[in-house]
N, CA, C and O of each residue as an XYZ file, in Angstrom:
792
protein
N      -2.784     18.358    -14.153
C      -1.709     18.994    -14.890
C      -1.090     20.108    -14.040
O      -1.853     21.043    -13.794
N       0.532     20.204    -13.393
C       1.095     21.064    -13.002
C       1.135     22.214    -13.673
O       1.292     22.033    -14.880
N       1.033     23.588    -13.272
C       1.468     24.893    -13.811
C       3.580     24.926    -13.318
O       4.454     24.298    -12.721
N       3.382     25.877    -13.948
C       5.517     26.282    -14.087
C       5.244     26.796    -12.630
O       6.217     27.547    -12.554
N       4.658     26.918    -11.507
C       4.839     27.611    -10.524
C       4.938     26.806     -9.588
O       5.520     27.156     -8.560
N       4.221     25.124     -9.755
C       4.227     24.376     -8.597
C       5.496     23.518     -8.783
O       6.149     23.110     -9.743
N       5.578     23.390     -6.903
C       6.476     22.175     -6.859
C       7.159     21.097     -7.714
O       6.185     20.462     -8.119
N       8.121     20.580     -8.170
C       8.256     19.446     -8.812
C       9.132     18.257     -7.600
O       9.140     18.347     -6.372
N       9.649     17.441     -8.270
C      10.952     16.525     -8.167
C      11.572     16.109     -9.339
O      11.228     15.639    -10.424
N      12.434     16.383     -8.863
C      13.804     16.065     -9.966
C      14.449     14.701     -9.606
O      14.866     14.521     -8.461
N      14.544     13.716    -10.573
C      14.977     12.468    -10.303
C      15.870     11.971    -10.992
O      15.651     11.089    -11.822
N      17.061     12.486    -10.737
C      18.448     11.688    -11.714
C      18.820     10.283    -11.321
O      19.088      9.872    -10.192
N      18.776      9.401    -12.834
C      18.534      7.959    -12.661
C      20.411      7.512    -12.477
O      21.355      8.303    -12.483
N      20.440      6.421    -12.369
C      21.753      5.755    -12.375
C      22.195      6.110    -13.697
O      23.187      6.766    -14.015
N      21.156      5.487    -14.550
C      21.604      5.893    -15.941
C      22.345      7.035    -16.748
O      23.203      6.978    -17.629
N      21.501      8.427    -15.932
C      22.006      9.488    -16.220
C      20.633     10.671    -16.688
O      20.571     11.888    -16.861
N      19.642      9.498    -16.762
C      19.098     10.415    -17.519
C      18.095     10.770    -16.166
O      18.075     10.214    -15.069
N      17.106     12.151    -16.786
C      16.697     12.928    -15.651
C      15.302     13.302    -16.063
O      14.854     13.649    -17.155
N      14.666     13.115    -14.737
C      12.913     13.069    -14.722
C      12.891     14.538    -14.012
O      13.694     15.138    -13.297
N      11.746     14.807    -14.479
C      11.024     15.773    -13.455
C       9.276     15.918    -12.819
O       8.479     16.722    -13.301
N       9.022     15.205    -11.959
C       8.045     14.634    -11.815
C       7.282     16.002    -10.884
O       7.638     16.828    -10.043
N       5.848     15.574    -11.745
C       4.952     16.766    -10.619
C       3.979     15.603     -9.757
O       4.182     15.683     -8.545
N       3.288     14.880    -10.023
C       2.849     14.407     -9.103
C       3.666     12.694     -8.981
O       4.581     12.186     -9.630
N       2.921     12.250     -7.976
C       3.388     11.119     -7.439
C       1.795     10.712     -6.799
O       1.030     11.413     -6.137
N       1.595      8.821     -7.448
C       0.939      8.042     -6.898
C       1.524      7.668     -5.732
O       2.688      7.382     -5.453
N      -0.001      7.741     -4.769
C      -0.160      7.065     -3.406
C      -1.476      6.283     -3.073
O      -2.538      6.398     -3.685
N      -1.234      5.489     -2.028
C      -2.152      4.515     -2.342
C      -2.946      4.529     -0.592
O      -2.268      4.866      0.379
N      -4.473      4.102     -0.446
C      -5.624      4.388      0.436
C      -4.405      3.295      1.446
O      -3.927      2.190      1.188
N      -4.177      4.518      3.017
C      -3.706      4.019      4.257
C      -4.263      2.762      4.788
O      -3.642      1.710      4.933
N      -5.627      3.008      5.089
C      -6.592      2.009      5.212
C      -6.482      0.807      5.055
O      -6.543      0.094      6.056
N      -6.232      0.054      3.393
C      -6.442     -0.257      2.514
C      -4.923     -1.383      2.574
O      -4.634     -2.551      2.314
N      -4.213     -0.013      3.144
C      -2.496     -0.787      3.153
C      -2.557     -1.409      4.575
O      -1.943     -2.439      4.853
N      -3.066     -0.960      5.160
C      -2.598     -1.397      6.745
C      -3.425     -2.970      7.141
O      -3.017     -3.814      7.939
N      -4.628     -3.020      6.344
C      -5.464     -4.171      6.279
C      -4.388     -5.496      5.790
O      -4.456     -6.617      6.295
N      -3.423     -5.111      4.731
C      -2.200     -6.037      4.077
C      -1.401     -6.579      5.536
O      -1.206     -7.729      5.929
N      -0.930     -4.889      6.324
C      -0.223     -5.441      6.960
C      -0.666     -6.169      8.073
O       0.081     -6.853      8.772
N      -1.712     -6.050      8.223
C      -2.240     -6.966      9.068
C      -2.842     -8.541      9.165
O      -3.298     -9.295     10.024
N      -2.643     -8.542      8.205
C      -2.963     -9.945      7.602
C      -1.282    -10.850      7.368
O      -1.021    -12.023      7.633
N      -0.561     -9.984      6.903
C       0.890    -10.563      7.061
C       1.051    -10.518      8.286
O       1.490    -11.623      8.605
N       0.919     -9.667      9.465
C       1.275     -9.997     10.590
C       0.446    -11.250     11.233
O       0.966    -11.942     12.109
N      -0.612    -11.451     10.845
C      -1.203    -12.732     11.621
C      -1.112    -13.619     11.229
O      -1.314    -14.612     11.928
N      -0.773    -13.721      9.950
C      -0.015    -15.015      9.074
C       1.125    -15.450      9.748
O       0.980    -16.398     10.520
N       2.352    -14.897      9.600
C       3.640    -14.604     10.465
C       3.297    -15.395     12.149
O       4.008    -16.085     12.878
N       2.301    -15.044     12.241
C       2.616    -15.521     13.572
C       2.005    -16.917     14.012
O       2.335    -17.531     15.026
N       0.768    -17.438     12.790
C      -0.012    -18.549     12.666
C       1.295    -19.455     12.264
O       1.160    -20.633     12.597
N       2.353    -19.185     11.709
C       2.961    -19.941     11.030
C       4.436    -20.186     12.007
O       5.294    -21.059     11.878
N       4.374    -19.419     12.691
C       5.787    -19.470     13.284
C       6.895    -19.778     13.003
O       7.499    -20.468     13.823
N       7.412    -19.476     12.045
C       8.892    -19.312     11.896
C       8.849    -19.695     11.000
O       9.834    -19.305     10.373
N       7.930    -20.634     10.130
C       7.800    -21.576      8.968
C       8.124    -20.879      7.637
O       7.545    -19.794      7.591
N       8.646    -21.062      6.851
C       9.283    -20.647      5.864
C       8.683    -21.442      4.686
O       8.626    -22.671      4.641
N       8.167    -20.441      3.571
C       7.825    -21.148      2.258
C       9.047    -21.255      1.352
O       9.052    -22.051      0.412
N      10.220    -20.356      1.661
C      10.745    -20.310      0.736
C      10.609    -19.526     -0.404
O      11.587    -19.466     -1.148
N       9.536    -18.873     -0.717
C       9.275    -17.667     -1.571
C       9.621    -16.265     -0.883
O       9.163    -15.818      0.168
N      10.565    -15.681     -1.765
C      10.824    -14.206     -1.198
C       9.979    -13.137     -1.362
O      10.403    -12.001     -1.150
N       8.414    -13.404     -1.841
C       7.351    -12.704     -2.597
C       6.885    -12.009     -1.438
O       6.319    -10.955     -1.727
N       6.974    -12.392      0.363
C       6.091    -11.457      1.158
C       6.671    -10.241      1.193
O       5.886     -9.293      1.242
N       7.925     -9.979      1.181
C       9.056     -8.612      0.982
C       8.622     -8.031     -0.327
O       8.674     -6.802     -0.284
N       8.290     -8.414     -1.258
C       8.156     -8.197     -2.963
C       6.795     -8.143     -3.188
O       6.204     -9.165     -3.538
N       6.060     -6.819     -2.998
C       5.064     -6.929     -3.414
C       4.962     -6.695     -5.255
O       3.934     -6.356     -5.841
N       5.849     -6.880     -5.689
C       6.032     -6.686     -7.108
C       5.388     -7.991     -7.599
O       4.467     -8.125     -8.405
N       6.156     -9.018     -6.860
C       5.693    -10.676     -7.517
C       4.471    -11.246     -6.805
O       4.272    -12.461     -6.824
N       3.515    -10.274     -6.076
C       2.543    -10.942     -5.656
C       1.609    -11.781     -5.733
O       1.260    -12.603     -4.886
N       1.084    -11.535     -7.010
C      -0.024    -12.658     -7.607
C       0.480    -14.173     -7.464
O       0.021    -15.106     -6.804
N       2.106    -14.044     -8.715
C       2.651    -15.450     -8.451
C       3.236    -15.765     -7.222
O       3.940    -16.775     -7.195
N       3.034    -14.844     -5.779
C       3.181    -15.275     -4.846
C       2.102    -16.206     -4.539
O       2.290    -17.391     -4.264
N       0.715    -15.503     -4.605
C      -0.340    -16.107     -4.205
C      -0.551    -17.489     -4.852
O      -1.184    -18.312     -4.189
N      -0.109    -17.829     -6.031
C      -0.632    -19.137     -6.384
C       0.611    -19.676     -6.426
O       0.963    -20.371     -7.379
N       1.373    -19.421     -5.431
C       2.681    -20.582     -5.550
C       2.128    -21.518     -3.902
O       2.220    -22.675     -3.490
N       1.404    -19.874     -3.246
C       1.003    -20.605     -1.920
C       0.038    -21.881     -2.268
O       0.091    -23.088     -2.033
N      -0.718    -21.157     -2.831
C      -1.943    -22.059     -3.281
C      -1.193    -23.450     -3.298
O      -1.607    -24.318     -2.530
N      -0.052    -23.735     -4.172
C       0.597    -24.757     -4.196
C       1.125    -25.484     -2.953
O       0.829    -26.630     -2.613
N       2.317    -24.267     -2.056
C       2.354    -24.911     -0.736
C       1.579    -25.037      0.009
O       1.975    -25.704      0.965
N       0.137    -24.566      0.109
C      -0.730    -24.729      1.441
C      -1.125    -26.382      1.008
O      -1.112    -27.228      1.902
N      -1.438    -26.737     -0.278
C      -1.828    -27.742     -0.669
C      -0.954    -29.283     -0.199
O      -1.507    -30.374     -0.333
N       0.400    -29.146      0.331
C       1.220    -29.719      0.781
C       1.438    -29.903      2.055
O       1.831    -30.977      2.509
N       1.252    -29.085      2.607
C       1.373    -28.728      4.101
C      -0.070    -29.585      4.806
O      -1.137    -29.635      4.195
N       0.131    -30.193      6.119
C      -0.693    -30.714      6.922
C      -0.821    -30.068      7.955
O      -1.991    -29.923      8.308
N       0.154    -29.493      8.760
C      -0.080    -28.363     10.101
C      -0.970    -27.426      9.967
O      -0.835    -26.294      9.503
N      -2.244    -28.149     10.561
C      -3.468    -26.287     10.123
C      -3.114    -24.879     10.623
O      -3.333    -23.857      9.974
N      -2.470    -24.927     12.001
C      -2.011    -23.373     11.514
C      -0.752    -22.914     10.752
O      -0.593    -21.709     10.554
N      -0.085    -23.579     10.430
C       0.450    -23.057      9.163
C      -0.013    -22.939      7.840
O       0.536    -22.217      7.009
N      -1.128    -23.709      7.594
C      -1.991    -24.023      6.649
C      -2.796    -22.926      6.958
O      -3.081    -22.563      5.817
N      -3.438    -22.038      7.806
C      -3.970    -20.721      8.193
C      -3.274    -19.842      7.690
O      -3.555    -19.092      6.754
N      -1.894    -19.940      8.590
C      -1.092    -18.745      7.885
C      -0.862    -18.840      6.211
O      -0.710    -17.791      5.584
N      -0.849    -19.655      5.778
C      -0.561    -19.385      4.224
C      -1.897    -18.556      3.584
O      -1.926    -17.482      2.983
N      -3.035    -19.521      3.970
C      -4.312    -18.661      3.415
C      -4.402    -17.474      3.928
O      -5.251    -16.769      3.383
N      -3.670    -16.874      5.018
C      -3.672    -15.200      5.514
C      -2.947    -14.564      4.724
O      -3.200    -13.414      4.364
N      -1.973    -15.218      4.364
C      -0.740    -14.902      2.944
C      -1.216    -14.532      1.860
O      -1.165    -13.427      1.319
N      -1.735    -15.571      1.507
C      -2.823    -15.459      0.324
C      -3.450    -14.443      0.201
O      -3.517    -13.689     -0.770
N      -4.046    -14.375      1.415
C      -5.334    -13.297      1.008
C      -5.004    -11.234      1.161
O      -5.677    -10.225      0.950
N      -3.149    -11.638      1.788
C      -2.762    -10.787      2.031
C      -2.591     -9.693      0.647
O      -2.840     -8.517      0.382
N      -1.781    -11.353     -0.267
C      -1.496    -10.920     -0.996
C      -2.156    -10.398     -2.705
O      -1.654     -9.954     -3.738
N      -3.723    -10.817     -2.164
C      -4.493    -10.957     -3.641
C      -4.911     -9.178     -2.557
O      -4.887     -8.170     -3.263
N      -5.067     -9.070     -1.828
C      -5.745     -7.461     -0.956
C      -5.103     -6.611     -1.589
O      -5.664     -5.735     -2.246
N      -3.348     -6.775     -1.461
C      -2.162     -5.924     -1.970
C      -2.499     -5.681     -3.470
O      -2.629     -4.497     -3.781
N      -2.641     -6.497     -4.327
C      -2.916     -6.665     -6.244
C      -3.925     -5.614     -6.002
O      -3.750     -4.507     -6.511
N      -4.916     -5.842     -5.309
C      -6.084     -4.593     -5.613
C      -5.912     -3.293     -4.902
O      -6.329     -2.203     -5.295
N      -5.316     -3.515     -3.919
C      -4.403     -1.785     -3.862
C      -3.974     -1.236     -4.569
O      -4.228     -0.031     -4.556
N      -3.045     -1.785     -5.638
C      -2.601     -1.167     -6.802
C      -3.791     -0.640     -7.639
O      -3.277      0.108     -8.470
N      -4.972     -0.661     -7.805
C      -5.519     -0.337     -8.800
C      -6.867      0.852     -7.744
O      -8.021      1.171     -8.031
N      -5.952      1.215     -6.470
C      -6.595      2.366     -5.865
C      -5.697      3.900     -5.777
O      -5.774      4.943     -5.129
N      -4.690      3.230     -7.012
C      -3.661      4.685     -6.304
C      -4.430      6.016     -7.080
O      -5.098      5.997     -8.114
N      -4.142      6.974     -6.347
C      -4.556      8.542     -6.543
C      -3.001      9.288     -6.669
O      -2.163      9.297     -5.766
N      -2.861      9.850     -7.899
C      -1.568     11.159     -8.054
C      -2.344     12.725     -6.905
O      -3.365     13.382     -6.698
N      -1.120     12.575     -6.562
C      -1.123     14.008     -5.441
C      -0.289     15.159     -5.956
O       0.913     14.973     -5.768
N      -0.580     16.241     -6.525
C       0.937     17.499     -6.859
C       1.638     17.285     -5.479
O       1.183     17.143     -4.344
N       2.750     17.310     -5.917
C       3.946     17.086     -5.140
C       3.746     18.169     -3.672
O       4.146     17.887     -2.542
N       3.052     19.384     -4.063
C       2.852     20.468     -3.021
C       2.208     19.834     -1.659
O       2.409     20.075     -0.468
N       1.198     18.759     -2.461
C       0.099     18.365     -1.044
C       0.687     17.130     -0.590
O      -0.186     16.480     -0.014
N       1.706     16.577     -0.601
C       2.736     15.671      0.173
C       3.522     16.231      1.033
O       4.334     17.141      0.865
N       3.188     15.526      2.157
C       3.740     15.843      3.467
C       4.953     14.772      3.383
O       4.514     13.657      3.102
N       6.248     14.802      3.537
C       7.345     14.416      3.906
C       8.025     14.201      2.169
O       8.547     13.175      1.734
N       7.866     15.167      1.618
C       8.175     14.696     -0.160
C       9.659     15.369     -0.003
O      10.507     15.114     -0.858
N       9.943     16.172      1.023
C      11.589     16.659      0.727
C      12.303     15.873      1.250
O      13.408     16.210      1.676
N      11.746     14.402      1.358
C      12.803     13.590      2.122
C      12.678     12.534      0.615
O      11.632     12.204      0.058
N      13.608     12.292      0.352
C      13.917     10.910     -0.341
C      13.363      9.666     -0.301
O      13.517      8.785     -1.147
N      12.808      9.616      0.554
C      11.887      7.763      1.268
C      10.718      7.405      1.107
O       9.941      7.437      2.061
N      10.274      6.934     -0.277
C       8.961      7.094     -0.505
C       7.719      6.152      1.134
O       6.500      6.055      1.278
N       8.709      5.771      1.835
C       7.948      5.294      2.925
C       7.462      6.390      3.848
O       6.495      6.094      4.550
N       7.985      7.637      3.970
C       7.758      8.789      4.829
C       6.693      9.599      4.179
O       6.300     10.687      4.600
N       6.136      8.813      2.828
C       5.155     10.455      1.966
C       4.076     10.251      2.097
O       3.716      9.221      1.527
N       2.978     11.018      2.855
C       1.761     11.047      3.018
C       1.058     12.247      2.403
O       1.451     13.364      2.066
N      -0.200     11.584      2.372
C      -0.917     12.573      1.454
C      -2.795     12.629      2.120
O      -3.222     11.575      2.593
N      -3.507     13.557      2.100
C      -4.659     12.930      2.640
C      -5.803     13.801      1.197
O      -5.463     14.609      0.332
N      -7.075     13.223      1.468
C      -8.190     14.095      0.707
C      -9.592     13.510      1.183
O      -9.498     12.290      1.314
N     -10.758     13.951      1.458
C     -11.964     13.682      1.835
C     -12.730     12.506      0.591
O     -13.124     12.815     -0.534
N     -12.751     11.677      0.980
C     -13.481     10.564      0.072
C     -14.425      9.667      0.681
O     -14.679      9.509      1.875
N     -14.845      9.172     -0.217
C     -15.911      8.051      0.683
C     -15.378      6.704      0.741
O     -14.747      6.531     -0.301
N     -15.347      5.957      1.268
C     -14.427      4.498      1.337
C     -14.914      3.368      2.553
O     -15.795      3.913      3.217
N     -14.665      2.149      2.999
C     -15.279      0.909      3.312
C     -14.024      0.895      4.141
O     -12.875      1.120      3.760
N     -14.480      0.571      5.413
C     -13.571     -0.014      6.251
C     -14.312     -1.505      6.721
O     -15.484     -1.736      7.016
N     -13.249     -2.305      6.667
C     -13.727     -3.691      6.741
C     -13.301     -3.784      8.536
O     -12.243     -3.591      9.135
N     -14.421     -4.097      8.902
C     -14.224     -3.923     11.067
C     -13.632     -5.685     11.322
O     -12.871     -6.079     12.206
N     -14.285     -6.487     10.224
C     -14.067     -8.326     10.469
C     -12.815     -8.815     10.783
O     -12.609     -9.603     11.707
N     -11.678     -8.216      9.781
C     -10.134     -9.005     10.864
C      -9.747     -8.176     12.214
O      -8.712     -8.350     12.858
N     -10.921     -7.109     12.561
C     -10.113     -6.184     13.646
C     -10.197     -7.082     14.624
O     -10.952     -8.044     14.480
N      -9.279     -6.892     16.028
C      -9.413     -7.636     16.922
C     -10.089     -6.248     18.075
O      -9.780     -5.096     17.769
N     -10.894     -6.455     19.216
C     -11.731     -5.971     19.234
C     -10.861     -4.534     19.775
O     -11.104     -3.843     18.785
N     -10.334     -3.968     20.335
C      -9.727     -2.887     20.403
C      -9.197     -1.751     19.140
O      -9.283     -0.543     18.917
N      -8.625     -2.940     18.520
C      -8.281     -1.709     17.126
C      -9.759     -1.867     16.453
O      -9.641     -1.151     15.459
N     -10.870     -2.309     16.431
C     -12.318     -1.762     15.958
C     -12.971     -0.755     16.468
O     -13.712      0.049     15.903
N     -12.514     -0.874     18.091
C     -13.602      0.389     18.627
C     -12.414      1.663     18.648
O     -12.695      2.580     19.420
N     -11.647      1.746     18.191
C     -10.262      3.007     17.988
C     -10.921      3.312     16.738
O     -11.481      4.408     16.742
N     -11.051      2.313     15.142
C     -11.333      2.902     13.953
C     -12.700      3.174     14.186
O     -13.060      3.834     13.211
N     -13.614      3.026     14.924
C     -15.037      3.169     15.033
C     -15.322      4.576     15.610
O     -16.222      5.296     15.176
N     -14.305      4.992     16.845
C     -13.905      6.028     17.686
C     -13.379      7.000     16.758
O     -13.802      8.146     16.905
N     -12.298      6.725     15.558
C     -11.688      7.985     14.734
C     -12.316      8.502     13.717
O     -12.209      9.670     13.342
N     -13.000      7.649     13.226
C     -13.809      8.008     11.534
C     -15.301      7.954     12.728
O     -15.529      6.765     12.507
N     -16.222      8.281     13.590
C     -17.259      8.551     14.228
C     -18.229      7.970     13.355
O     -18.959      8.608     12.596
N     -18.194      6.323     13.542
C     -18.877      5.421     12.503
C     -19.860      5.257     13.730
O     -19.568      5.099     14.916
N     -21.366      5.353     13.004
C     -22.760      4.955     13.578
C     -22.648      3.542     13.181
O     -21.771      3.050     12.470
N     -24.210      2.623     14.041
C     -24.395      1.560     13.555
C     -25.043      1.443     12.304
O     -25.118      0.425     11.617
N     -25.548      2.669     12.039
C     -26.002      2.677     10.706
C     -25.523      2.242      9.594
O     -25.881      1.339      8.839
N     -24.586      3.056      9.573
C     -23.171      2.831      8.855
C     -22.292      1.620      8.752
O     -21.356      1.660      7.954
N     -22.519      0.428      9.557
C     -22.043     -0.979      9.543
C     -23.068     -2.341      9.076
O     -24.040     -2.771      9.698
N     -22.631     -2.724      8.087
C     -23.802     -3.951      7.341
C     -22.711     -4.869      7.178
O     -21.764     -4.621      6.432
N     -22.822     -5.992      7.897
C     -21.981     -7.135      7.785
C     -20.293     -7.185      8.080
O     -19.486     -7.775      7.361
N     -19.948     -6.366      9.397
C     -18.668     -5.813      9.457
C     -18.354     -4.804      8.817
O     -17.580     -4.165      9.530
N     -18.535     -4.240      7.769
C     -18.305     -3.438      6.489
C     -18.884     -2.077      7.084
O     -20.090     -1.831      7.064
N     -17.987     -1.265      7.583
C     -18.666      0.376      7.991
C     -18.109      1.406      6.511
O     -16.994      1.569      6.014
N     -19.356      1.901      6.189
C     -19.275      3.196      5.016
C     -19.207      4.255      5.398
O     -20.189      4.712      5.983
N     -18.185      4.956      5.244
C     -17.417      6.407      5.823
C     -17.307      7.365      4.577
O     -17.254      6.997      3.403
N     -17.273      9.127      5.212
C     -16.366      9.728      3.967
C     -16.085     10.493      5.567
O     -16.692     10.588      6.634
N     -14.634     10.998      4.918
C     -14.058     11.104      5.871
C     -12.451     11.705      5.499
O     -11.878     10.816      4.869
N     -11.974     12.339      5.594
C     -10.220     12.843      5.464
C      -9.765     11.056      5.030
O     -10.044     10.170      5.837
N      -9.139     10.758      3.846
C      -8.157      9.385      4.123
C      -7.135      9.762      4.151
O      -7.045     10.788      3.477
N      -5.925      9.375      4.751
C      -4.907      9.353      4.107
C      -4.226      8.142      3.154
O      -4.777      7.044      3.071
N      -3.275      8.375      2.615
C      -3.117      7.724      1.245
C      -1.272      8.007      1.947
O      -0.896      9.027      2.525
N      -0.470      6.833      1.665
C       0.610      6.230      1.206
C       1.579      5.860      0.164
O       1.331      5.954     -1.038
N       2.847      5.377      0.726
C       3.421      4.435     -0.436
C       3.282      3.699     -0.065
O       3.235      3.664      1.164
N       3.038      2.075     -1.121
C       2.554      0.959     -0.697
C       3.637     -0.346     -0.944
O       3.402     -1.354     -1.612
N       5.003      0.010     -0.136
C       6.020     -0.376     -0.411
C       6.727     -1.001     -1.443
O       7.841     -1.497     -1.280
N       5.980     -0.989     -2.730
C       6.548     -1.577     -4.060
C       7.678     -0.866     -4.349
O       7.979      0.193     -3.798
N       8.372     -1.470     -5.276
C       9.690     -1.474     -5.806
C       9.765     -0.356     -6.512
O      10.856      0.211     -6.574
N       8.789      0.111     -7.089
C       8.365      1.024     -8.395
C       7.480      2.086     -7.313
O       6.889      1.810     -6.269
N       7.647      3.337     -7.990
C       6.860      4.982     -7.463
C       6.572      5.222     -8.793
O       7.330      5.504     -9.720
N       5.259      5.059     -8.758
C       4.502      6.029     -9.861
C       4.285      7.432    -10.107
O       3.449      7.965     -9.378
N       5.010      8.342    -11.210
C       5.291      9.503    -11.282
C       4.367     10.270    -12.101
O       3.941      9.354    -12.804
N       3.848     11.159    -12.441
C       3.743     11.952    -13.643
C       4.738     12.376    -14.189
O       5.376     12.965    -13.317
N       5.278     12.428    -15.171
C       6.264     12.799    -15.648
C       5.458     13.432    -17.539
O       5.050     12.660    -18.407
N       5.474     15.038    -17.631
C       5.011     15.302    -18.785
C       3.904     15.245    -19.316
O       3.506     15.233    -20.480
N       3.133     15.187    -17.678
C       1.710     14.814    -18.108
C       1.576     12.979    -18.660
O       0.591     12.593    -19.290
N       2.350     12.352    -18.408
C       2.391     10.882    -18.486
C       2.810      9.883    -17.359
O       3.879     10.059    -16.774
N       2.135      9.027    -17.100
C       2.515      7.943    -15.832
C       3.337      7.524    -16.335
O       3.408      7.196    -17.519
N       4.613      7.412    -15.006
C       6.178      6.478    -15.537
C       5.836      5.931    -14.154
O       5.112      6.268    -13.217
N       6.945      4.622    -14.534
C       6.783      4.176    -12.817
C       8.372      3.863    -12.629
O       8.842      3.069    -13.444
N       8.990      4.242    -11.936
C      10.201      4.790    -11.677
C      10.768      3.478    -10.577
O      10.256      3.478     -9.458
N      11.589      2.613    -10.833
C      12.768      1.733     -9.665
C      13.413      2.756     -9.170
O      14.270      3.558     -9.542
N      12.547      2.443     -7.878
C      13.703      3.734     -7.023
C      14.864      3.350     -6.490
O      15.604      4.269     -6.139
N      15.331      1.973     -6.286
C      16.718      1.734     -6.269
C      17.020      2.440     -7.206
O      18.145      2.873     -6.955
N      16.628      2.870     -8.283
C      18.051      3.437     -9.730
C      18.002      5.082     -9.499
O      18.566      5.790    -10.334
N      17.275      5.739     -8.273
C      17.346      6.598     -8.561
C      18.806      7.296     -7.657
O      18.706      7.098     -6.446
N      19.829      7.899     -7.990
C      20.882      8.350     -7.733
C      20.691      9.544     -7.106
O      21.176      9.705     -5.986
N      19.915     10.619     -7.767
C      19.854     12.088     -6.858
C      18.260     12.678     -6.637
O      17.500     12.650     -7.605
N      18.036     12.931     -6.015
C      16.835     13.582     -5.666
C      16.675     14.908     -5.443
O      17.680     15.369     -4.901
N      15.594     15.936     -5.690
C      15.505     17.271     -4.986
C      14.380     17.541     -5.627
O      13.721     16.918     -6.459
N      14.201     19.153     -4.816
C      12.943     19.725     -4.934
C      13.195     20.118     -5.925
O      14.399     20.042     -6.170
N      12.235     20.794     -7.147
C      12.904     21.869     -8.093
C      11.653     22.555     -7.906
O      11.457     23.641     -8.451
């Protein structure tokens, strides 16, 4: 719960009408970058191949992304495109459970919040959390092994257990989850028209 002294954002909609949000959901860096990495190796298993679903841009329609693949991988005979879809897949069932890791930050402890772009807002806090080492390829493992100062102790089946500073993101959805009044709204930021600090 914000006090009258901290930070807000002020969010005038297309509509007209006007939010004033103290915190804002963000979601484990970690957590997001594992997505993008799995879309990137999909993307490239598949080469150029096109499903025809606009769902990898849209993480809004993800689920029924995932079982539409389910449908096209089932069609498809080229195994690495048939790879890349199941990287799709699994990109996109990773993304569904991101959503249900977001943390609200007061607007104060966001770093880049006077900019408009929920892609620029970072946020960090000391937690305990799972880094999965198995899709790393071996350089970006011994960098995350090197930054979070993971023992072998600490690794059981690829899976290293850390606490550690995370930082936390937007996780490019369509929608920014706000407090607004002491209540979660989740805000289309296409509709939002004006922005500022208050």
């Amino acid at each position: 719960m914000a006090t009258d002294s901290e930070p807000r954002v002020l969010l005038e909609m297309t509509s007209g009408k006007q939010l004033i949000a103290s915190r804002v959901m963000l979601y484990p860096e970690l957590q997001f970058q594992e997505v993008l990495l799995l879309r990137a190796k999909a993307q490239e298993k598949m080469g150029g191949f096109s499903t025809g679903l606009g769902f990898l841009g849209s993480p809004g329609w993800v689920m029924g992304g995932a079982t539409a693949l389910g449908v096209v991988e089932s069609l498809i005979s080229n195994s690495k495109i048939k790879k890349g879809l199941e990287l799709l897949k699994e990109a996109a069932e990773k993304h569904e459970t991101l959503k249900t890791q977001g943390v609200f930050f007061a607007i104060s402890s966001i770093d880049g919040i006077d900019q408009p772009n929920p892609a620029n807002w970072r946020a960090a806090h000391v937690s305990q959390f799972q880094i999965d080492l198995n899709p790393m390829g071996l350089l970006e493992k011994g960098r995350a092994i090197q930054r979070y100062e993971i023992s072998r102790d600490q690794i059981t089946n690829g899976i290293a257990k850390v606490t550690a500073p995370m930082g936390y993101l937007h996780n490019e959805d369509e929608f920014v989850w706000v407090e607004v009044d002491d209540q979660s709204t989740a805000v289309r930021w296409n509709f939002v028209e004006c922005y500022r600090l208050a």
